[in-house]
GUTIBA-465621 format. One line per field, with one value per residue: x, y, z of N, C-alpha, C in turn; residue number from 0; residue in one letter; chain. Coordinates in Angstrom, 2 decimals, padded with zeros to 5 digits. Layout:
nx <- c(X, ...)
ny <- c(Y, ...)
nz <- c(Z, ...)
cax <- c(X, ...)
cay <- c(Y, ...)
caz <- c(Z, ...)
cx <- c(X, ...)
cy <- c(Y, ...)
cz <- c(Z, ...)
num <- c(NUM, ...)
residu <- c(A, ...)
chaine <- c(A, ...)
This chain:
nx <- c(-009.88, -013.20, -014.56, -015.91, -015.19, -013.24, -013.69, -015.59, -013.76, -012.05, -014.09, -014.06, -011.91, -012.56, -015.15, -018.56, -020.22, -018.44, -017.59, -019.82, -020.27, -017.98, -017.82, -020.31, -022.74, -025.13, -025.93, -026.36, -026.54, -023.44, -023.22, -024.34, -022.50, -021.03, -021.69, -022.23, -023.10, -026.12, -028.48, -031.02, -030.77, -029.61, -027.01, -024.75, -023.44, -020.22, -017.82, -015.05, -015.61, -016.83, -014.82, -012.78, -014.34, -014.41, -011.22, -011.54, -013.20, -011.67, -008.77, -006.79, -004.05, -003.35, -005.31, -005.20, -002.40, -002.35, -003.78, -001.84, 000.42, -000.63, -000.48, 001.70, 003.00, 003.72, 002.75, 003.09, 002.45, 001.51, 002.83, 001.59, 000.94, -000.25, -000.45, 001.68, 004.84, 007.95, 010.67, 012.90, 014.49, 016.86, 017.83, 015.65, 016.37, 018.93, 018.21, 017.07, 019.41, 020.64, 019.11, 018.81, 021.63, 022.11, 020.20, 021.83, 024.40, 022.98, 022.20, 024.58, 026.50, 024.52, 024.77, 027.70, 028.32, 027.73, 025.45, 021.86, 020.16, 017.12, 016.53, 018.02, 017.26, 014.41, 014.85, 016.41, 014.45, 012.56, 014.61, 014.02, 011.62, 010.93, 012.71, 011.29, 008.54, 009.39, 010.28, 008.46, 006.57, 008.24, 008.00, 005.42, 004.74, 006.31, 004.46, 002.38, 003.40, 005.00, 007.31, 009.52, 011.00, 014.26, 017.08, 019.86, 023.56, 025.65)
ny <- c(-006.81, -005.54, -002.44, -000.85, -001.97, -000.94, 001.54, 001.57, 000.96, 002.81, 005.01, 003.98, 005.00, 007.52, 010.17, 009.59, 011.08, 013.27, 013.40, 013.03, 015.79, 017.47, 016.61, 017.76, 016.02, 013.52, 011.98, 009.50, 008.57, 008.67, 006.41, 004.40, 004.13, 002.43, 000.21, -003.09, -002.92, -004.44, -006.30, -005.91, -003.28, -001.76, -000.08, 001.90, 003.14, 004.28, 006.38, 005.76, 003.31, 004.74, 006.50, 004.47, 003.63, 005.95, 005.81, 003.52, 004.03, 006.12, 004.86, 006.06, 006.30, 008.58, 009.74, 008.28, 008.29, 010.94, 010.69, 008.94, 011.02, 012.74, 011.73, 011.26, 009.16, 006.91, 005.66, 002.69, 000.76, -002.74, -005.67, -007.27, -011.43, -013.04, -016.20, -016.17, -018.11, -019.02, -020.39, -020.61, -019.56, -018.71, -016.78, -015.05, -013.99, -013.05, -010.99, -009.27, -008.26, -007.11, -005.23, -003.77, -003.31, -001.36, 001.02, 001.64, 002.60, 004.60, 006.74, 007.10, 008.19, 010.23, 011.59, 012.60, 014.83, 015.93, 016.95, 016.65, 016.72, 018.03, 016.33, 013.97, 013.19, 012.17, 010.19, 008.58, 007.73, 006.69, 004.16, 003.32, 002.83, 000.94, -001.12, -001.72, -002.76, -004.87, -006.73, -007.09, -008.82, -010.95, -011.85, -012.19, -014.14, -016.26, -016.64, -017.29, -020.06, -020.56, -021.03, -023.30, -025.97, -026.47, -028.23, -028.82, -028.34, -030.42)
nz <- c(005.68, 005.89, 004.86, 006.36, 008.36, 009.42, 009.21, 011.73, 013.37, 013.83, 014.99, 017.51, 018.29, 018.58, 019.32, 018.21, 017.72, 017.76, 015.34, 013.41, 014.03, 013.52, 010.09, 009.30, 008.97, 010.02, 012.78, 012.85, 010.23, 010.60, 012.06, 010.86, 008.32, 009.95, 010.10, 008.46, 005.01, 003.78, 002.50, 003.21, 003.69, 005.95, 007.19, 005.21, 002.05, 002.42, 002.91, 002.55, 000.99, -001.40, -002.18, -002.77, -005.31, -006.72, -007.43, -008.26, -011.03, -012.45, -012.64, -011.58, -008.94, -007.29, -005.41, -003.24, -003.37, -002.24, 000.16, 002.19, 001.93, 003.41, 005.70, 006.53, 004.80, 002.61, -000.65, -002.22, -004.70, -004.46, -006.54, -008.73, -008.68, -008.82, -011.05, -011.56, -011.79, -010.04, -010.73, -009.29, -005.61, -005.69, -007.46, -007.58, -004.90, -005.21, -006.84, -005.23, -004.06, -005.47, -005.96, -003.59, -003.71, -006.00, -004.81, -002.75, -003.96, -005.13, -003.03, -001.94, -004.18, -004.54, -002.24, -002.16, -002.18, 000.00, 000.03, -001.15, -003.98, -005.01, -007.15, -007.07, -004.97, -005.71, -007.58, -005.47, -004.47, -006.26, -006.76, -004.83, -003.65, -005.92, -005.13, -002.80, -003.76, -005.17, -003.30, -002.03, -003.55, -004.06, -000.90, -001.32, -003.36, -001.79, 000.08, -001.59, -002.07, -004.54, -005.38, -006.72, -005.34, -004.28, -005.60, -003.76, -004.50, -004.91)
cax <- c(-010.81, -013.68, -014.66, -017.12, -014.80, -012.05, -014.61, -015.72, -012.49, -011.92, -014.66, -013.64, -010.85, -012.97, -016.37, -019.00, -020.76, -017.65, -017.37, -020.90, -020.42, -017.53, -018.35, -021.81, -023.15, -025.95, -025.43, -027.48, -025.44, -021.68, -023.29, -024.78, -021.21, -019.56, -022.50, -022.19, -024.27, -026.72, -030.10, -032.19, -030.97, -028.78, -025.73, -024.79, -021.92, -019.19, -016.36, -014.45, -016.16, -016.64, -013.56, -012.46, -015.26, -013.71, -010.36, -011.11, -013.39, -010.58, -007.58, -005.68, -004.29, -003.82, -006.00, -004.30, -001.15, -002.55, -004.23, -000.70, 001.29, -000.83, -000.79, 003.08, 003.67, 004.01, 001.83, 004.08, 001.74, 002.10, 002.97, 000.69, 002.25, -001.11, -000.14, 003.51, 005.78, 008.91, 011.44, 014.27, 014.62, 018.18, 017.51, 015.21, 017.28, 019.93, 017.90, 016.34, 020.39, 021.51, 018.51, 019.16, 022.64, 021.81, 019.65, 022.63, 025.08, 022.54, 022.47, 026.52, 026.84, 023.85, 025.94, 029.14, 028.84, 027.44, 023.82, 021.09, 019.48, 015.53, 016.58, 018.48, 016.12, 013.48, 015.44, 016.49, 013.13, 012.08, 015.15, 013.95, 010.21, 011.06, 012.81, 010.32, 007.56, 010.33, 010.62, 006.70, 006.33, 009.11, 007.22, 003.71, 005.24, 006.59, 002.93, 002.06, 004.03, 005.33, 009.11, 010.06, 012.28, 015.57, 018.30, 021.17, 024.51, 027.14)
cay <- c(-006.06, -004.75, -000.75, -000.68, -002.76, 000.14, 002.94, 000.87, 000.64, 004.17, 005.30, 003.49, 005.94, 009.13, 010.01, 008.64, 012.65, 014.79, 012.70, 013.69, 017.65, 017.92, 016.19, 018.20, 015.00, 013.22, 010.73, 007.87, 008.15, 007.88, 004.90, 003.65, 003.66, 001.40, -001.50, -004.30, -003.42, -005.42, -006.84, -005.10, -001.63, -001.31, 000.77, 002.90, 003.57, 004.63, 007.24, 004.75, 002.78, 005.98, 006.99, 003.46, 003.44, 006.72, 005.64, 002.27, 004.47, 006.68, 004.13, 006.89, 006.25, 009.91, 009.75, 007.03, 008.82, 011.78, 010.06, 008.46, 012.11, 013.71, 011.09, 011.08, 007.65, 006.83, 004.75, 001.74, -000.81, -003.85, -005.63, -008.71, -012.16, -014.42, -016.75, -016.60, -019.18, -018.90, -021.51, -020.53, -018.90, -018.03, -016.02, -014.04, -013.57, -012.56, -009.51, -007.98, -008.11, -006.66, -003.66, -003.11, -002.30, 000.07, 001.96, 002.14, 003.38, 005.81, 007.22, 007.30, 009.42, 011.58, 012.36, 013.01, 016.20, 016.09, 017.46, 015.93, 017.84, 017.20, 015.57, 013.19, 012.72, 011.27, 009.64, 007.76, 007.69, 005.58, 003.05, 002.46, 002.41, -000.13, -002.28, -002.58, -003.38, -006.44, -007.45, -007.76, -009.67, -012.19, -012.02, -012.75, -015.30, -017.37, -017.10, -018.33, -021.10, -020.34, -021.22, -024.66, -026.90, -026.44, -029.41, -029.01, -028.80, -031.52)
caz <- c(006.51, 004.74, 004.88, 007.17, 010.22, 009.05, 010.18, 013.06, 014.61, 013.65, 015.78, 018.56, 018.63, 018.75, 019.16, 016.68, 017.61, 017.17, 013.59, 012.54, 014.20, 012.38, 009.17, 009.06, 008.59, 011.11, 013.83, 012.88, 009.10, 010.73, 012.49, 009.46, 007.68, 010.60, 009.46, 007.30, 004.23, 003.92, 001.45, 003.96, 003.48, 007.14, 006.55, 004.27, 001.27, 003.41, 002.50, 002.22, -000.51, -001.98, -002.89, -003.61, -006.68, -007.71, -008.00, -009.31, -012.02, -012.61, -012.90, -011.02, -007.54, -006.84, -004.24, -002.08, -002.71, -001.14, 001.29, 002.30, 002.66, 004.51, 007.20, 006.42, 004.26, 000.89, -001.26, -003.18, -005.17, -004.56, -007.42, -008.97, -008.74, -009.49, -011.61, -011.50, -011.66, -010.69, -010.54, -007.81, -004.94, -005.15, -008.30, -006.71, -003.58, -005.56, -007.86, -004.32, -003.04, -006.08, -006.02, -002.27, -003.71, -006.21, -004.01, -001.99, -004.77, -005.47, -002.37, -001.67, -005.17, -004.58, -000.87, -001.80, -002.35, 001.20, -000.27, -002.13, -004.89, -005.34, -008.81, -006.37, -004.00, -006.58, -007.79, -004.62, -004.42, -007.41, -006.47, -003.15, -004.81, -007.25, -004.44, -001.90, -004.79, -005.89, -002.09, -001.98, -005.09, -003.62, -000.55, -001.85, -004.26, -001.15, 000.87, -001.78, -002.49, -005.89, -005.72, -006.74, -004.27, -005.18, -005.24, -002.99, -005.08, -004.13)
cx <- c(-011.66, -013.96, -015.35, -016.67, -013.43, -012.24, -014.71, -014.75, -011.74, -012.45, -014.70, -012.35, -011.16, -014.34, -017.15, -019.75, -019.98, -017.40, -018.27, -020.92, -019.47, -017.28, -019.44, -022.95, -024.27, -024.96, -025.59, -026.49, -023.96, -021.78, -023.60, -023.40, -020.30, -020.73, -022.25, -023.33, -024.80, -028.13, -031.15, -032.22, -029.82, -027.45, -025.68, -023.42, -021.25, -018.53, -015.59, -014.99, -016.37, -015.36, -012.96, -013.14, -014.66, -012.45, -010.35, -011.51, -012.56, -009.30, -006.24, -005.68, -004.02, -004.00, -005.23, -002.89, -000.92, -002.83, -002.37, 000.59, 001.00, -000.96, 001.13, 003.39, 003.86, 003.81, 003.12, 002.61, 002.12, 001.90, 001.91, 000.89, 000.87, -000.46, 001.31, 004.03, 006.76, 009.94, 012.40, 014.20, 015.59, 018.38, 017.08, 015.47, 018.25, 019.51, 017.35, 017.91, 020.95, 020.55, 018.91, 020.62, 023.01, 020.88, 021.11, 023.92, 024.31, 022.19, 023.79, 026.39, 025.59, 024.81, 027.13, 029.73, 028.36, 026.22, 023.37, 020.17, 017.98, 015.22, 017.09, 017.88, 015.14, 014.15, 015.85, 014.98, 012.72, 013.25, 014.41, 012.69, 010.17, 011.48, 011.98, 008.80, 008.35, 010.52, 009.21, 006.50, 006.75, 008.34, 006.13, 003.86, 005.44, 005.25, 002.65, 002.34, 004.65, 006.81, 009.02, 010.83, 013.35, 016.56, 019.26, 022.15, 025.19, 028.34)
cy <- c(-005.20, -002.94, -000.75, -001.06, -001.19, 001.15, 002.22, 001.27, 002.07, 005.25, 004.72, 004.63, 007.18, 008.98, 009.95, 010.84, 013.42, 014.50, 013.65, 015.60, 017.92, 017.83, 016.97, 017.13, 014.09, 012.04, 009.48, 007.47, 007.75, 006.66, 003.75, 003.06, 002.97, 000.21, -001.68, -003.66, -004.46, -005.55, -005.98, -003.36, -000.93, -001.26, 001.24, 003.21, 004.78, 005.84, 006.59, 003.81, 003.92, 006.24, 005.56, 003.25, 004.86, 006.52, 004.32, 002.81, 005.14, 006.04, 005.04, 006.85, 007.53, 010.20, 009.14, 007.84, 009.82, 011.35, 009.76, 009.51, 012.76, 012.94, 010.35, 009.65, 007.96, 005.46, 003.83, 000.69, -001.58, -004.79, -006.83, -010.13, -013.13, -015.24, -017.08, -017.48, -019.17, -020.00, -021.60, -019.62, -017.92, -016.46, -014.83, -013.19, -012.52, -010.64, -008.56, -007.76, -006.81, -005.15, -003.16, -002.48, -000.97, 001.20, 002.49, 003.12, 004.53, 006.95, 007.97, 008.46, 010.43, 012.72, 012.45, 014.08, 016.71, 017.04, 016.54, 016.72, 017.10, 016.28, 013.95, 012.15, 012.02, 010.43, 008.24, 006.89, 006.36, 004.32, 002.17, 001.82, 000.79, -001.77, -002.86, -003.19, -004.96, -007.51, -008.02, -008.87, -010.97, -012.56, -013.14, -013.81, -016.36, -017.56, -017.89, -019.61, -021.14, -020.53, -022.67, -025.36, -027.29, -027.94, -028.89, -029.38, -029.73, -031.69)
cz <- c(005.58, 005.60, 006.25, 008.42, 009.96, 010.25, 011.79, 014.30, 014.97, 015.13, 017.13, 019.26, 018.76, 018.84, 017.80, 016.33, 017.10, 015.23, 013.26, 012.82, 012.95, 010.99, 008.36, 008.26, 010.13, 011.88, 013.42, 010.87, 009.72, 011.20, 011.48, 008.57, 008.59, 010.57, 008.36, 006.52, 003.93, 002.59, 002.23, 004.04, 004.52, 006.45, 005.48, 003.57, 001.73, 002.63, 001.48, 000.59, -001.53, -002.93, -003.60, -004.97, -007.38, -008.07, -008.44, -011.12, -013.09, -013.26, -012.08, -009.55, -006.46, -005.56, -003.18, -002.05, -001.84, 000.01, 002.45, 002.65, 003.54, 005.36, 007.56, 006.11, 002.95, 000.35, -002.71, -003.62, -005.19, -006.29, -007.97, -009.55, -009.03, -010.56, -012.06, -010.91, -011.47, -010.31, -009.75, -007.41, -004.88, -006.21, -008.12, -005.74, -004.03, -006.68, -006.37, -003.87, -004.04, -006.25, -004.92, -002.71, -004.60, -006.01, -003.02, -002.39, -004.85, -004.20, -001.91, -002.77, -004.70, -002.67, -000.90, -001.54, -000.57, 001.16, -001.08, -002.59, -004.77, -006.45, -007.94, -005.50, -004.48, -007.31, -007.15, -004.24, -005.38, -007.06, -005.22, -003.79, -005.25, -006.28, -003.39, -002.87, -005.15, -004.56, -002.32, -002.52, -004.58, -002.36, -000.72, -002.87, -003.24, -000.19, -000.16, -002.77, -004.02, -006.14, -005.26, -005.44, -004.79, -004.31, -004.92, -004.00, -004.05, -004.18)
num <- c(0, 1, 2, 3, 4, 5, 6, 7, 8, 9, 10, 11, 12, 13, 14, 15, 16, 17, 18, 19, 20, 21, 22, 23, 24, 25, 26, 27, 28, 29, 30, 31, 32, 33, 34, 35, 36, 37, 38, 39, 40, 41, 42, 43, 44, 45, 46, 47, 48, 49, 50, 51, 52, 53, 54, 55, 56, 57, 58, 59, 60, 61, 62, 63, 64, 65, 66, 67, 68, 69, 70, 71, 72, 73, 74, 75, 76, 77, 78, 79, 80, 81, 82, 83, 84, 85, 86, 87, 88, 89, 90, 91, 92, 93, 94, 95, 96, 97, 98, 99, 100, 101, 102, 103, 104, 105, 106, 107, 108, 109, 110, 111, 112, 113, 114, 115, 116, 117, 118, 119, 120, 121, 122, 123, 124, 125, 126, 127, 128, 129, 130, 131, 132, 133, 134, 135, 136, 137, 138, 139, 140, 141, 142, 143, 144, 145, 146, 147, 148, 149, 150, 151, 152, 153)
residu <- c(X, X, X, X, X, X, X, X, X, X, X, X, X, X, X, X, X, X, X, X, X, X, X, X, X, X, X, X, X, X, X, X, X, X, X, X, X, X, X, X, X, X, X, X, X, X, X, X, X, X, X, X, X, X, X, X, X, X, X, X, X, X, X, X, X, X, X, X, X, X, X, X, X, X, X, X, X, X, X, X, X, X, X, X, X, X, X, X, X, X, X, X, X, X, X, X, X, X, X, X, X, X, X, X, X, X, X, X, X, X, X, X, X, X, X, X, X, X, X, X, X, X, X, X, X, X, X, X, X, X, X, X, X, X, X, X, X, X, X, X, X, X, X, X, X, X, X, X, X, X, X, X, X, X)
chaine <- c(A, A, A, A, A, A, A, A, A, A, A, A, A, A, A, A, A, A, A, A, A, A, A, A, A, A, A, A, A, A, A, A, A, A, A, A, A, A, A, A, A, A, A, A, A, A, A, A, A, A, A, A, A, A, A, A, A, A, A, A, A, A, A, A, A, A, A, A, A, A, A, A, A, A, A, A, A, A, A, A, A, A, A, A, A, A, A, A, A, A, A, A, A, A, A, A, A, A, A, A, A, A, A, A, A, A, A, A, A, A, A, A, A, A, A, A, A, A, A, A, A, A, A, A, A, A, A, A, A, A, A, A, A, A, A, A, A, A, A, A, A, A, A, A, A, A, A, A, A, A, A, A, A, A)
């Protein structure tokens, strides 16, 4: 979905006026940023594109991670599987079973004491992190087709 159907759909959910009042921004611009730019000039570089050109300039995703708390989530990159090859499924199966379980160890010890320190908590944090980035990957590896056809032992 590009930027511009984002806003769109956005403004479908509120007025396009109370945008531009409280924005301090015109009418005929918030409408401008829910069109297709175009060769002719209609619409206009969005927010949205905006900020995306500063954090691609940047290299820092910062932004997105903020973006992402204050609307209460948390920004995981997905990971980048182009060109990967990988040769079995079960392999794979078997490293997301074995992170799901030390996310789970690391949980149990950080609760034994029946608290979790903030050292703990990031901690848990970066396991879980690490495993839903490794789920993706496996994921986006099987869209797209990237695991061999394994032979049936006998």
């Amino acid at each position: 979905m590009e930027s511009h159907e984002v806003l769109r759909r956005a403004l479908r959910k509120t007025s396009p006026k109370a945008v531009a009042s409280d924005l301090g921004v015109s009418l005929s611009l918030v409408y401008k940023w829910a069109e297709k730019p175009s060769d002719d000039g209609s619409g206009s570089r969005n927010p949205l594109d905006r900020l995306l050109q500063i954090i691609d300039l940047s290299g820092d995703t910062g932004i997105t991670e903020w973006l992402c708390r204050q609307q209460g989530g948390h920004f995981v990159k997905d990971p980048d599987v182009d060109g990967q090859q990988i040769d079995h499924v079960l392999p794979a199966t078997q490293e997301i079973i074995g992170q799901f379980s030390d996310l789970l160890n690391q949980i149990s010890a950080a609760a034994a004491d029946h608290s979790v320190t903030p050292q703990e908590a990031d901690e848990i944090r970066q396991c879980w992190d690490k495993l839903k980035s490794y789920a993706e990957a496996f994921v986006r590896s099987c869209e797209a087709g990237n695991f061999h056809t394994m032979r049936r032992m006998e």
